[in-house]
C-alpha positions as CSV (number, residue, x, y, z in Angstrom):
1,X,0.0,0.0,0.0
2,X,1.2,3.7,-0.5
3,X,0.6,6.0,1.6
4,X,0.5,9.5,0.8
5,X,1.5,12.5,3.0
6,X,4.8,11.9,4.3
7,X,7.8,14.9,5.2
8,X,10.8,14.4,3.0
9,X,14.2,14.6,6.1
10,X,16.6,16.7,4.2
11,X,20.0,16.9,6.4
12,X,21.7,19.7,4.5
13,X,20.3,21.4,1.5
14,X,23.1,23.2,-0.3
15,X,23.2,25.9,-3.1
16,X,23.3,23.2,-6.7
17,X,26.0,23.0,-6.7
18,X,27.4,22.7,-3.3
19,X,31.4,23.6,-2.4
20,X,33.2,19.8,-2.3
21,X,31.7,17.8,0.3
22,X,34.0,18.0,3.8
23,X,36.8,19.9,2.0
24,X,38.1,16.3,0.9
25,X,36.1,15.6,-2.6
26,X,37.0,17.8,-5.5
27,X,34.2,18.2,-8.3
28,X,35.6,15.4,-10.1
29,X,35.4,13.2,-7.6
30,X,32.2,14.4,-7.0
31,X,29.2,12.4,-8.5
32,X,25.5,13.5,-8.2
33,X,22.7,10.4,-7.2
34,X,19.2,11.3,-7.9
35,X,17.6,9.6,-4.6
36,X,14.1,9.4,-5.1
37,X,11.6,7.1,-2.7
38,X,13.1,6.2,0.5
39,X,16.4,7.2,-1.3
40,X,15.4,10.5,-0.9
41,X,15.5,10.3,3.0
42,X,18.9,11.4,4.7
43,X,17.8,8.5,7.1
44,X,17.9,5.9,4.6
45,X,20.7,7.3,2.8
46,X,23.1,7.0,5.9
47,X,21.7,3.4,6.9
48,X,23.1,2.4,3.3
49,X,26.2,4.3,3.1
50,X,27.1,4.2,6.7
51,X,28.1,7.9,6.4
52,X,26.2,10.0,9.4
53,X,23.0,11.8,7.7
54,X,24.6,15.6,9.4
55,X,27.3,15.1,6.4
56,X,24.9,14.1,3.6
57,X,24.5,17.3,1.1
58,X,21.4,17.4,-0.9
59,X,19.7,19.2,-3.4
60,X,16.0,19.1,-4.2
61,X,15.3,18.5,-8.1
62,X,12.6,17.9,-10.2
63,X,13.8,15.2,-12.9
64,X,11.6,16.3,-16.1
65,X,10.5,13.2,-18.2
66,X,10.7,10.7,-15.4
67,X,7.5,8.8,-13.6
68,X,7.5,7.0,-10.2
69,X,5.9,3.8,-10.6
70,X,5.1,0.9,-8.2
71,X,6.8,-2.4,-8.8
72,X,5.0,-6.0,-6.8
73,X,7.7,-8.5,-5.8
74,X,6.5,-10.6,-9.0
75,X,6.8,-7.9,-11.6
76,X,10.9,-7.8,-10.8
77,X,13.2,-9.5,-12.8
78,X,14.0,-13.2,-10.9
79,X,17.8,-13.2,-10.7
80,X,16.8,-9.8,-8.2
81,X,13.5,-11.1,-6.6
82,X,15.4,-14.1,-5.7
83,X,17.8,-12.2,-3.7
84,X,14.6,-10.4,-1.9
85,X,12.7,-13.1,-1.1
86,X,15.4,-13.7,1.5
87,X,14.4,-10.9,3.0
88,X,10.5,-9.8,2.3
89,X,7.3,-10.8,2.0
90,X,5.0,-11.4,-1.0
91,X,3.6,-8.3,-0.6
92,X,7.1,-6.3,-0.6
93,X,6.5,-3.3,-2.9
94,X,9.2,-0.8,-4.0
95,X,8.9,2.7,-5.9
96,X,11.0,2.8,-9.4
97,X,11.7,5.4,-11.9
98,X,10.9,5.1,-15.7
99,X,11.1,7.1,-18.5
100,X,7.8,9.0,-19.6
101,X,7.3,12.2,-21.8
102,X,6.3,14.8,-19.7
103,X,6.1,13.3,-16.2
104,X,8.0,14.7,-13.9
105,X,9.7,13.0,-10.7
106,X,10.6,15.2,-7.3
107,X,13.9,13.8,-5.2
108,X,17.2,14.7,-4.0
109,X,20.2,15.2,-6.3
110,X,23.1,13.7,-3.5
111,X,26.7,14.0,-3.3
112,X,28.7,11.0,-3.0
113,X,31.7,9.7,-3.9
114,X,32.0,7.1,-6.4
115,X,32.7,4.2,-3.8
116,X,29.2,5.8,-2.4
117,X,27.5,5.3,-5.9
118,X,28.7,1.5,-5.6
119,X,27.0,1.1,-2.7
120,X,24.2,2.4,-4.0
121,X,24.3,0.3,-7.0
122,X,24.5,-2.8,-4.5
123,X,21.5,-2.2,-3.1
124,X,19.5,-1.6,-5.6
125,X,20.6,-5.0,-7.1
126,X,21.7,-3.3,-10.6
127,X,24.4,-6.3,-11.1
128,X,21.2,-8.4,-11.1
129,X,19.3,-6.8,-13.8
130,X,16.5,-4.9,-11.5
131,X,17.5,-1.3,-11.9
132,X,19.8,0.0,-14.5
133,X,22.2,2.8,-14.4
134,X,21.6,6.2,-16.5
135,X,23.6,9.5,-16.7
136,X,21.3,12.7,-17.3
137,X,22.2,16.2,-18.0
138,X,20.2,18.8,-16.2
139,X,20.3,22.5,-16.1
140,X,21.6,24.2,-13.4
141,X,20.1,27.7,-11.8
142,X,23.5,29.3,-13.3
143,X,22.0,28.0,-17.0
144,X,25.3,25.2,-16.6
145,X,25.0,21.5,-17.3
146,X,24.6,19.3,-14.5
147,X,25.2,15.0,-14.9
148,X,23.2,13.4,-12.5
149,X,22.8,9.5,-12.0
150,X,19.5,7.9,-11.8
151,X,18.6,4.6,-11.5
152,X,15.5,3.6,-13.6
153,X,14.0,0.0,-14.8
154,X,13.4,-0.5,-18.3
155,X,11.3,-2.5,-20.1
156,X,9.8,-4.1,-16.8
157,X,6.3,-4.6,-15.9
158,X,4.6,-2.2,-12.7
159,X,1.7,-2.3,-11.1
160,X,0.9,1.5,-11.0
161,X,1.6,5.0,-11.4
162,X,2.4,7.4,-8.1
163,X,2.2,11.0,-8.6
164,X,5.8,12.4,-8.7
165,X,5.4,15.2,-7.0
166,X,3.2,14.2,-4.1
167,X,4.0,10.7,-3.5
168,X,5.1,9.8,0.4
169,X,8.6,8.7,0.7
170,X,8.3,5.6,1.9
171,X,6.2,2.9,-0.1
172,X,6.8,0.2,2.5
173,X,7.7,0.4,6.6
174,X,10.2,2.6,7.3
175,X,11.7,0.6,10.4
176,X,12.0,-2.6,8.1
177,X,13.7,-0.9,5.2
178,X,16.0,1.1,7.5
179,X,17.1,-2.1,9.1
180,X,17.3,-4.0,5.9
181,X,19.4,-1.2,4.8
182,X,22.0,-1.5,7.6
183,X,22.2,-5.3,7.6
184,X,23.2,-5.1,3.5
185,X,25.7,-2.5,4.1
186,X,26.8,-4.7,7.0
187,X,27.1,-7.8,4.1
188,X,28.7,-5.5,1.7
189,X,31.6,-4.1,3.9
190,X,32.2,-8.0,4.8
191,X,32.5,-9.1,1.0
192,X,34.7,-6.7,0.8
193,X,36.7,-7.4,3.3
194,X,36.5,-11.2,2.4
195,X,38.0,-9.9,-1.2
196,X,41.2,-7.9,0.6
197,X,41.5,-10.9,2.8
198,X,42.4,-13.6,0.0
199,X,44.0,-10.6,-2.4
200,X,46.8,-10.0,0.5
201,X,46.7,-14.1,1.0
């Protein structure tokens, strides 16, 4: 079920675009996630990146030619349902972006590092086929081009349509996505570590 209503938590909201984040990340470095759902949700953004939600920079952005649809466990590809099923119910739901002429989808244009990004990209099970990667240019307020990266399904069925601009941020329970959140991080930084382990072997 989605609810509608909800407060989007924004920890910092900085001029687009923002100095580098912490001093440390030069514009280069710097890449630009379009969080939309509970992805645009400082809270959920720290639980997945394990960075604390006081140094997350965000900027709100419309994404023009976008539409936040609802996807049902079933309607995801299997190789990522699968991996879910481990985790959720049948009735898990989960918000995704596709392309549509003249929609238009509201969320928070984030500054990570590319390491961040990865994370990201773990979550949302791209190396499994659910959500796919895409590079947009947007405009600026200085009338500059701005990439941002989105992550969109394609050519996958959905159950619905949410409005863009209303739509509450979370499309399932907050507390269970949060801790789902933390405990693939937590599986992440162990692969990882795992990897180091038998490259130093």
């Amino acid at each position: 079920m989605v609810r509608k209503g909800s407060r989007v938590q924004v920890s910092k909201v900085a001029p687009f675009i923002n100095m580098p984040y912490n001093g440390n990340m030069t514009t280069e470095d710097r890449v630009l996630y379009f969080g939309y759902g509970a992805n645009r949700d400082a809270s959920m953004m720290a639980a997945i990146l394990d960075r604390p939600a006081s140094e997350l920079v965000g900027h709100p952005l419309v994404l023009d030619n976008y539409a936040l649809v609802v996807q049902r466990l079933d309607q995801i590809p299997e190789s990522a349902s699968t991996i879910l099923r481990g985790s959720w119910d049948d009735d898990f739901v989960s918000y995704a972006a596709v392309r549509q002429e003249g929609s238009k989808l509201s969320g928070i244009a984030w500054e990570l590092t590319q390491d961040e990004l990865d994370r990201m990209n773990d979550w949302e099970l791209t190396e499994f086929g659910w959500f796919s990667v895409n590079r947009e240019a947007v405009t600026g307020p200085a009338g500059n081009s701005i990439e941002i990266v989105i992550q969109e399904i394609i050519d996958q069925p959905y159950d619905h349509i949410v409005d863009g601009a209303t739509y509450d941020t979370w499309a399932i329970s907050k507390d269970r996505l949060l801790a789902q959140a933390e405990r693939a991080r937590q599986e992440y930084d162990e692969r990882f570590r795992d990897l180091e382990t038998k490259n130093f072997s």
